[in-house]
C-alpha positions as CSV (number, residue, x, y, z in Angstrom):
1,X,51.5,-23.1,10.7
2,X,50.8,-26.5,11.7
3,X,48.7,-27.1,14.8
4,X,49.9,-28.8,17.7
5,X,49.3,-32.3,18.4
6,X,48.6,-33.3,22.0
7,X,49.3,-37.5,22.7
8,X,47.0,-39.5,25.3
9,X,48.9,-41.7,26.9
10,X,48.2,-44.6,29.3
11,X,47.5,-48.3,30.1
12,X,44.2,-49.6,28.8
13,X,40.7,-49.2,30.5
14,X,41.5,-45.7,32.2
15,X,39.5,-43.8,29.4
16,X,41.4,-42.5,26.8
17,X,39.3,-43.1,23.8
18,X,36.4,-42.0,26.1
19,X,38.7,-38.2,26.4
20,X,39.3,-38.6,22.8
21,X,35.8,-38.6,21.8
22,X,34.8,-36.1,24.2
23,X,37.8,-33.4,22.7
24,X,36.8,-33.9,19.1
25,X,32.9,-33.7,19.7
26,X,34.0,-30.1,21.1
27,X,34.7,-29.1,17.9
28,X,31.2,-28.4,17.3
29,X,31.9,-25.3,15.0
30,X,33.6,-27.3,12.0
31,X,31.2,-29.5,10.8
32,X,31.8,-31.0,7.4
33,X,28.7,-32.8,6.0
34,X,30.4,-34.5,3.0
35,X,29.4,-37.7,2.5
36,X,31.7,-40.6,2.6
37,X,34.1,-39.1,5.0
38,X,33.6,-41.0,8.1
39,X,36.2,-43.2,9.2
40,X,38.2,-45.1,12.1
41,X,41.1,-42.8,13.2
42,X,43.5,-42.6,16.0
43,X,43.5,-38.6,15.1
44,X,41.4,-36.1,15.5
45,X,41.2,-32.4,15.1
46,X,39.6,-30.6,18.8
47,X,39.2,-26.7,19.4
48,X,38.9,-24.9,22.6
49,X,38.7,-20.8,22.9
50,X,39.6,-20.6,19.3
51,X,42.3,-22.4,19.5
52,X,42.7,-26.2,16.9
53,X,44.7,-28.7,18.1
54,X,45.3,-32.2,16.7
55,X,44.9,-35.3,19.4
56,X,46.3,-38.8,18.9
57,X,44.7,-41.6,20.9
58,X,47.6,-43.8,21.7
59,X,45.4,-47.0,21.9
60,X,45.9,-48.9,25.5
61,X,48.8,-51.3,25.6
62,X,47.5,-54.8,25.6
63,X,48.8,-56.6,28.7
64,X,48.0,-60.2,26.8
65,X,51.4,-58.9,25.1
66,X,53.7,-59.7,28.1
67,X,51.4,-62.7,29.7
68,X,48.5,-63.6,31.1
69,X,49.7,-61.2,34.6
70,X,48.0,-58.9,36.1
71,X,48.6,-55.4,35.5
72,X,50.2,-54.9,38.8
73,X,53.2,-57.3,38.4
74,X,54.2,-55.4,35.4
75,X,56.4,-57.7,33.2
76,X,59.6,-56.9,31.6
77,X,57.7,-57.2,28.0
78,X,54.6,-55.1,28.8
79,X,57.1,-52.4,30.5
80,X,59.0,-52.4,27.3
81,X,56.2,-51.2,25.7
82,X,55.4,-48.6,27.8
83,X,58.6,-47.4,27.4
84,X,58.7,-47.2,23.7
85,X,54.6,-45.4,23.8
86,X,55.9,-43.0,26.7
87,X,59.6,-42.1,24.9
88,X,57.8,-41.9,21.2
89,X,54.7,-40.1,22.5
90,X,57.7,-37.4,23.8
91,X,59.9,-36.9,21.5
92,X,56.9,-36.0,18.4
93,X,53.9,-34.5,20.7
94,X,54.0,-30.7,21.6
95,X,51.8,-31.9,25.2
96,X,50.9,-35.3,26.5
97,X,47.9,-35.8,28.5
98,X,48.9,-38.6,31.0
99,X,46.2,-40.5,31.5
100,X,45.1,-42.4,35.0
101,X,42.7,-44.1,36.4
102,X,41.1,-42.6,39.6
103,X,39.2,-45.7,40.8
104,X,42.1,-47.6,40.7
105,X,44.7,-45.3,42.3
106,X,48.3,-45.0,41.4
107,X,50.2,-48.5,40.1
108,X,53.4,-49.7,39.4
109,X,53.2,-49.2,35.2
110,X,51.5,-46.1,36.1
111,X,55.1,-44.8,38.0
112,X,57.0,-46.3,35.1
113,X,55.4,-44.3,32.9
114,X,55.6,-41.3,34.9
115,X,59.6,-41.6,35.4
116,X,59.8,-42.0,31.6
117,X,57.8,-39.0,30.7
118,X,59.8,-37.1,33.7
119,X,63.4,-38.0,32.6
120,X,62.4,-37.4,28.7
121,X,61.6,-33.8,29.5
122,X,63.9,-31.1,28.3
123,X,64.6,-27.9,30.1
124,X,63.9,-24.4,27.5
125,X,65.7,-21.7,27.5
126,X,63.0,-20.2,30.1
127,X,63.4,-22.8,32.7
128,X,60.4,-24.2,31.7
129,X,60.1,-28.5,30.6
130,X,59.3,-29.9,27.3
131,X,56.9,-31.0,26.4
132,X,54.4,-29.9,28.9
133,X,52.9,-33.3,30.6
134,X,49.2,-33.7,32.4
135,X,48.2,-35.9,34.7
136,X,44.8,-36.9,34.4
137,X,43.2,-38.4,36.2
138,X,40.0,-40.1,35.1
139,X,36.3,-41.3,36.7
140,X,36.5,-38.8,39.0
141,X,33.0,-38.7,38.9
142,X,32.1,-38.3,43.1
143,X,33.7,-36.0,45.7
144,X,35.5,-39.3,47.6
145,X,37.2,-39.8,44.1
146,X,38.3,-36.0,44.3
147,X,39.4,-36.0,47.4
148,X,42.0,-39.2,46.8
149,X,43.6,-37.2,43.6
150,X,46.0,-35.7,45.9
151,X,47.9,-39.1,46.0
152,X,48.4,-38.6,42.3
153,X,51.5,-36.1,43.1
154,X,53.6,-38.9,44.1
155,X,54.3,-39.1,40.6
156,X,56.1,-35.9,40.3
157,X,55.0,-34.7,36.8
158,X,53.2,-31.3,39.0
159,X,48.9,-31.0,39.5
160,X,46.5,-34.1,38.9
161,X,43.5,-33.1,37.0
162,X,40.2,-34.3,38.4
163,X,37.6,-35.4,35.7
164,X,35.5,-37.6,34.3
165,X,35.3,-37.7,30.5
166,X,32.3,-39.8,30.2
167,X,30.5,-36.8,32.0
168,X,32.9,-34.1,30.8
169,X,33.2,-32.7,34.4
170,X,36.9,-31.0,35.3
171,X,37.9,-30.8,31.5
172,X,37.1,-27.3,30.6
173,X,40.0,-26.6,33.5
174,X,42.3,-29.3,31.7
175,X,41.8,-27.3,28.5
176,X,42.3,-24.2,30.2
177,X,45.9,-25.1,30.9
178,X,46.4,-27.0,28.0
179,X,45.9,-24.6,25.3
180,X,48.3,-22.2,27.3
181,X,50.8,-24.0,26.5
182,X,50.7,-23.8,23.3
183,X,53.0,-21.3,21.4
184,X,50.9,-18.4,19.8
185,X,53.3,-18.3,16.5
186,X,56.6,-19.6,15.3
187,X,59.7,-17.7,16.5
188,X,61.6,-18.6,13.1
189,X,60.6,-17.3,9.7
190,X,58.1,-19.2,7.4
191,X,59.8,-21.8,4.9
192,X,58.6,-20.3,1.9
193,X,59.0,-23.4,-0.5
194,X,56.1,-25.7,-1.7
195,X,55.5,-28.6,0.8
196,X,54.7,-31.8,-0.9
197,X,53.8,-35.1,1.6
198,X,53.9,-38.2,-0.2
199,X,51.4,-40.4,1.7
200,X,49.8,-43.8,1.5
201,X,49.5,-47.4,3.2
202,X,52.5,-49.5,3.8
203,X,54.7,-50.5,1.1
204,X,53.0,-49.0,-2.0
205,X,56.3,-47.2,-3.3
206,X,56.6,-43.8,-1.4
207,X,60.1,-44.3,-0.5
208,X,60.8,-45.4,-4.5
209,X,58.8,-42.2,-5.7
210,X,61.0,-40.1,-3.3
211,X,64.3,-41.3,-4.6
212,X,63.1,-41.1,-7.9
213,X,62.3,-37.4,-7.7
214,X,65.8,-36.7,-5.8
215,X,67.3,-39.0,-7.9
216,X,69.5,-40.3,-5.1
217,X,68.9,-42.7,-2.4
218,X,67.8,-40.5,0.3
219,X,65.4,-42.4,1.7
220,X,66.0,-46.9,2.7
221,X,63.4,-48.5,0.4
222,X,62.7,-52.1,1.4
223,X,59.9,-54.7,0.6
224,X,58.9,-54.9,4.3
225,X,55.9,-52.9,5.0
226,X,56.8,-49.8,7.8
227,X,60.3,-49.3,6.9
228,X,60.1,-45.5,7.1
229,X,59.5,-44.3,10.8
230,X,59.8,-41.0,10.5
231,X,58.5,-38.3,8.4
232,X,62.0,-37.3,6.0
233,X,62.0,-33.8,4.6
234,X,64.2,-33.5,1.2
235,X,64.8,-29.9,0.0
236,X,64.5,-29.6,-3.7
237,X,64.9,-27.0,-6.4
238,X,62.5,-28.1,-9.3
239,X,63.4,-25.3,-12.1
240,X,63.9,-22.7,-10.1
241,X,60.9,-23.1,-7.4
242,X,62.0,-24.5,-4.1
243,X,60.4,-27.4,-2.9
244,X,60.4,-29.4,0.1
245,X,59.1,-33.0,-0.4
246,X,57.9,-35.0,2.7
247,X,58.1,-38.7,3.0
248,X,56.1,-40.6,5.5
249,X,55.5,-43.7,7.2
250,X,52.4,-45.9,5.8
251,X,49.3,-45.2,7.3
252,X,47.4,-48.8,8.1
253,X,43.6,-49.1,9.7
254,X,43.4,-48.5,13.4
255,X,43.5,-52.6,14.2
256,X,46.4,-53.4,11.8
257,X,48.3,-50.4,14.1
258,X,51.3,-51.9,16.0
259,X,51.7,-50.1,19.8
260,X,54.6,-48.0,20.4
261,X,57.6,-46.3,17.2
262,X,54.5,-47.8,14.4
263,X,51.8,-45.9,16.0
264,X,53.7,-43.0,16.4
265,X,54.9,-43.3,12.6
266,X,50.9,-42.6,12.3
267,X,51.3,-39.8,13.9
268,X,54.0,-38.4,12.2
269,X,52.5,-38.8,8.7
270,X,49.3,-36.9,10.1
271,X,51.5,-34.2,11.2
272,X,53.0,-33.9,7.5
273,X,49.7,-33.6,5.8
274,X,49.1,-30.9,8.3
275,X,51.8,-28.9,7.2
276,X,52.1,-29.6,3.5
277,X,50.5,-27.9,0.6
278,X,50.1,-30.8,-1.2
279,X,49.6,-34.7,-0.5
280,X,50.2,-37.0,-3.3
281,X,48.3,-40.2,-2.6
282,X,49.9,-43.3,-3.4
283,X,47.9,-46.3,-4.6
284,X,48.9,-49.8,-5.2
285,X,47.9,-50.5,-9.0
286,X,48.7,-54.0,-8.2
287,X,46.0,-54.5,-5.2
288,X,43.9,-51.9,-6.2
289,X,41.9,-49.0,-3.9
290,X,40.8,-50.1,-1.0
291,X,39.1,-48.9,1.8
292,X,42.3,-47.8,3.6
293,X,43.3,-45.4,0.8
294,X,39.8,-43.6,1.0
295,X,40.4,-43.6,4.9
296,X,43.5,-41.5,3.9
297,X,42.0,-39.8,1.4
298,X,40.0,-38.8,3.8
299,X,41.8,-37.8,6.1
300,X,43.8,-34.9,3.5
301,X,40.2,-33.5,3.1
302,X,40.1,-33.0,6.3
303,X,42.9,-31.1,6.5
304,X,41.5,-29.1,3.3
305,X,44.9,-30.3,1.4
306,X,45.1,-30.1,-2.4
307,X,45.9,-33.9,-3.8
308,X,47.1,-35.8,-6.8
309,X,46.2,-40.0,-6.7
310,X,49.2,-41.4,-7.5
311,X,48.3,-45.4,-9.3
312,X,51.5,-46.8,-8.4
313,X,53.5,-50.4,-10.1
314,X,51.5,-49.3,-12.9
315,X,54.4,-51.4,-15.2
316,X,53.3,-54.8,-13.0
317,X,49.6,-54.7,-13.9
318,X,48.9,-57.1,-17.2
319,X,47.3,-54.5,-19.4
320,X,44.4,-53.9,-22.3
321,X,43.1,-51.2,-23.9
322,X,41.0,-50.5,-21.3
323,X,42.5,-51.1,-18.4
324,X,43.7,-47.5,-16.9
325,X,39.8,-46.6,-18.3
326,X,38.5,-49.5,-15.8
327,X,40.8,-48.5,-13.1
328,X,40.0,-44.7,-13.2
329,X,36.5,-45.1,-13.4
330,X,37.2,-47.5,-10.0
331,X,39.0,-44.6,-8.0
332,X,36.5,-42.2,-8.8
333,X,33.8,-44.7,-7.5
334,X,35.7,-45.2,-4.0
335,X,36.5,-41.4,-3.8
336,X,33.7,-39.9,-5.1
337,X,34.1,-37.0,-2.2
338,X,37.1,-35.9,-4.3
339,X,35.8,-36.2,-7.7
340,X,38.7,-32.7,-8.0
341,X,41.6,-35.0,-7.8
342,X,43.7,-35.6,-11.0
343,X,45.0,-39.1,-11.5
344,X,48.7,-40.3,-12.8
345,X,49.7,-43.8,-13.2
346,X,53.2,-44.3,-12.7
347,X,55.9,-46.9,-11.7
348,X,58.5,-45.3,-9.3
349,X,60.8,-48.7,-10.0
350,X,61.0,-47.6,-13.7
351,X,60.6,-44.2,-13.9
352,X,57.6,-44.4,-15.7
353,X,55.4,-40.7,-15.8
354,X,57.8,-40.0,-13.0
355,X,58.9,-36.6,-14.6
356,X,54.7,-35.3,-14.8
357,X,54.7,-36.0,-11.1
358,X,56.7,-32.6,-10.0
359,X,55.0,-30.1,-12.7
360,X,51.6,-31.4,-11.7
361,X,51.7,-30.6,-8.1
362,X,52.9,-27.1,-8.7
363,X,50.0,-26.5,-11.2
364,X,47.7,-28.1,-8.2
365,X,49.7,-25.7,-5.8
366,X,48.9,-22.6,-8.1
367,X,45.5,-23.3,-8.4
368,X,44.9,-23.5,-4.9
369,X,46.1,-19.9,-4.7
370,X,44.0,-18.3,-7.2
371,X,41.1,-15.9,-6.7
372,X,37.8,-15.2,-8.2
373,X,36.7,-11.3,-8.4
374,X,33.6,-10.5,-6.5
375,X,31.9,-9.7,-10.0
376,X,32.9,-13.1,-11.4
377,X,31.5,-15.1,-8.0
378,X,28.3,-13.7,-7.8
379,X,27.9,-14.3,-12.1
380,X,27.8,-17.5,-11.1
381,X,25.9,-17.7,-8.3
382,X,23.1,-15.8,-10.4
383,X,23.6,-18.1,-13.3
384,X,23.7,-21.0,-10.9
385,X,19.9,-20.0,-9.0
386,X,18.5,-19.4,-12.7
387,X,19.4,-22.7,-13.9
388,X,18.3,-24.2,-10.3
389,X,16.8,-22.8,-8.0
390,X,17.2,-23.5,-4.3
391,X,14.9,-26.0,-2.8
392,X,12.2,-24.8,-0.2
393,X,12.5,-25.9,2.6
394,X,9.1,-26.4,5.5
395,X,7.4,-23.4,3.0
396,X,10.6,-21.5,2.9
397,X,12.9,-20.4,-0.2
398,X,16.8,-19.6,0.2
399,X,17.5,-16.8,-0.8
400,X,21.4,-16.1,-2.0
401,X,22.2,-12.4,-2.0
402,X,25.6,-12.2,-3.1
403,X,28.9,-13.8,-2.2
404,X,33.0,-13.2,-2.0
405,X,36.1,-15.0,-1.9
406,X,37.4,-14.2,1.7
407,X,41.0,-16.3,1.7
408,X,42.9,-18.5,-0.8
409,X,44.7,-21.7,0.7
410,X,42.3,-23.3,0.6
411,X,40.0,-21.0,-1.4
412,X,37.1,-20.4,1.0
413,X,34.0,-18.5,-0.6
414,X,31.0,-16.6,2.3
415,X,27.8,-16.7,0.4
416,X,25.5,-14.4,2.4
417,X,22.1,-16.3,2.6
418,X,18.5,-15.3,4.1
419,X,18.9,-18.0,6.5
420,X,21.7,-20.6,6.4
421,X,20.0,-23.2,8.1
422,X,18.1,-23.4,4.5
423,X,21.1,-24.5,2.9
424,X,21.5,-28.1,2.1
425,X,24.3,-29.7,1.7
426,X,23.3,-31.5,-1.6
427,X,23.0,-27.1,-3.1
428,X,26.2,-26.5,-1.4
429,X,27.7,-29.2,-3.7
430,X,26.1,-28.2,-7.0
431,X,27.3,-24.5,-6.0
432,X,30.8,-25.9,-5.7
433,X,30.3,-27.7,-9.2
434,X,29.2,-24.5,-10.5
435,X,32.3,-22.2,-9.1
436,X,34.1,-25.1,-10.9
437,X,33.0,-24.6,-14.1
438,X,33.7,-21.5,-14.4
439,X,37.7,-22.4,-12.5
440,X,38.8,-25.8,-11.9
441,X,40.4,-25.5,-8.8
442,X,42.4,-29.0,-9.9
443,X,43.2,-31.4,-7.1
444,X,41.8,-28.3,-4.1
445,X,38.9,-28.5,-1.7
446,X,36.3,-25.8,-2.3
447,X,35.2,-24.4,1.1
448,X,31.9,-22.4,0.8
449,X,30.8,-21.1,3.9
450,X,26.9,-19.3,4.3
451,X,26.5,-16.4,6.6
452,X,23.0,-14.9,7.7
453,X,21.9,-11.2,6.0
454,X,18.8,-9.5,6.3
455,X,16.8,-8.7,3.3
456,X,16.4,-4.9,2.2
């Protein structure tokens, strides 16, 4: 089930990057350690009372794009772009956290926004309005601040919340709320078919690869960069095994982000990877990987998605005998965190290895859903400490007493430890190499997970 995504929205300087950082430091409990994996992103996973959420920071609208005026005399440009952040934030969030600044009190973009957000609601079934909105309201950080939030009901979008997220005060009672809102499991019954996101920068062919697959034009392809806004989701029956394949906008670096429907597009192709199986990342053969393919490559090991690299225009690269060698040996350089991921050049234009695209993915798929007996596991944890032993650490030796494979998708292996601050993250990733060896696990993160035993 894919987790709900909660938008920040609001006009710059009020703190919104300042909440966003605060909500996904609170995710203290998922840690990852891999190397290489740190990034600029407007997304972020947060948790609160057990419950994962994503979070988007909108990014404040930059008044310089309707005129040097001040904020107050709210031009007809910079409205427009509240508009479009406020109707797009809407229509693709499950909750938006409206954003205010309490220093500064209510103003006029601050009531535009709020009329926006209020006529965009819809009314459920239940009487109740989607999708649920909160007014924040930031630097709230003394009791004469508190005391003015009152004034924050003229907005009519229901209770201001008092806090201050550089000090994190009032936003355990924000979370509270928020995380009520939030629907314990889907009504409908699961789609059962294999979810496939084709993903990757602007304009490197995802549009052309979907087509191809269909083999109709279901999607507009265009040279322009950002043509698709919207995540598109093509049922397909690939010999017999239904498929759904997911088409997304281009994911650019924070900066190169455009406010309002292209921002949102971001947040639409996060929400895909969320709920596919698995991503196929697109790369432009014809500029090569660069740091914004790892960014997204990133991302999907976040999300602990399987993955395929995908070397698109493969047919426009002037070509030797070495040149996919050079290439490969490139990718694996730039994504060394994901040294699991198979490669396939192809050219969506001509159709070229087009046809290994579909059959690879389901062997990824079925891989990800296999399981190791207990017996097998702890052969190779055994053969794994022989062969190397675990490092001491301050005049103490790990000690690995056995382990099991508690869940498939992704496979997730609890190694029961003497003490799991012992383990380094260096043995976690020859342990992986080793569980590896004895089953690929092509194109899936490996999540091994320690747990504290006494020894008998």
């Amino acid at each position: 089930m894919p987790k709900p995504v909660v938008a920040l929205v609001g006009l710059p300087n009020v703190g919104k990057s300042t909440l966003f950082n605060r909500l996904a430091d609170e995710r203290l409990a998922i840690v990852d350690d891999t190397p290489g994996t740190t990034r600029d992103r407007i997304y972020a996973e947060a948790e609160w009372n057990g419950v994962s959420f994503g979070i988007v920071d909108t990014g404040g609208i930059d008044p310089s794009h309707g005129g040097n005026q001040p904020l107050s005399t709210g031009s007809a440009q910079y409205i427009d772009q509240i508009r479009i952040q406020a109707d797009v934030a809407i229509r693709d969030a499950d909750a938006v956290l409206f954003i205010t600044d309490g220093g500064s009190g209510i103003t006029p973009p601050d009531r535009e926004v709020a009329e926006i957000l209020r006529r965009s609601q819809k009314k459920l079934a239940d009487g109740s309005l989607f999708p649920p909105i909160f007014v924040v309201v930031n630097k709230c950080d003394s009791r004469p601040r508190i005391d003015e939030v009152t004034q924050f009901y003229e907005l009519g979008l229901g209770d201001p919340y008092p806090i201050s997220a550089i000090h994190g005060l009032g936003t355990g009672d924000l979370l509270d709320d928020l995380v009520a809102t939030f629907p314990p499991h889907p009504a409908e019954s699961e789609d059962e078919s294999v979810k496939i996101a084709i993903v990757g920068k602007p304009n490197v062919g995802k549009s052309s690869l979907l087509n191809r697959l269909v083999g109709a034009e279901r999607a507009i392809v265009s040279p322009t960069p950002g043509t698709t806004r919207d995540a598109i989701d093509t049922p397909l029956d690939f010999n017999g095994m239904p498929i759904t394949l997911i088409d997304t906008a281009g994911i650019r670096r924070r900066g190169r982000i455009e406010h309002g429907v292209e921002q949102y597009s971001v947040l639409r192709s996060f929400k895909a990877i969320e709920r596919a199986d698995v991503a196929l990342l697109m790369i432009d053969a014809t500029t090569g990987i660069t740091n914004q393919d790892a960014h997204i490559a990133g991302f999907i090991l976040d999300a602990w998605k399987s993955t395929i690299v995908l070397v698109n225009k493969w047919d426009l690269v002037e070509k030797d005998n070495y040149s996919m060698e050079t290439f490969t040996r490139r990718v694996r350089q730039e994504l060394n965190f994901m040294a699991y991921v198979p490669l396939l050049f192809i050219s969506a234009r001509t159709g070229q290895r087009v046809n290994q695209v579909l059959p690879l993915a389901l062997q990824v798929q079925e891989e990800r859903l296999v399981r190791l007996t207990t017996s097998k596991l702890n052969q190779v944890l055994r053969e794994a400490q022989d062969t190397h032993p675990p490092p001491a650490h301050a005049g103490r030796q790990l000690k690995l007493f056995y382990g099991t494979q508690v869940r498939s998708d992704p496979p997730t292996f609890m190694i029961y430890v003497n003490d799991p601050k012992l383990m380094h993250f260096s043995y976690v990733r020859y342990l992986e190499n080793r569980i590896r060896k004895e089953y690929g696990f092509l194109g899936t993160p490996i999540r091994i997970v320690t747990k504290g035993r006494r020894e008998k």
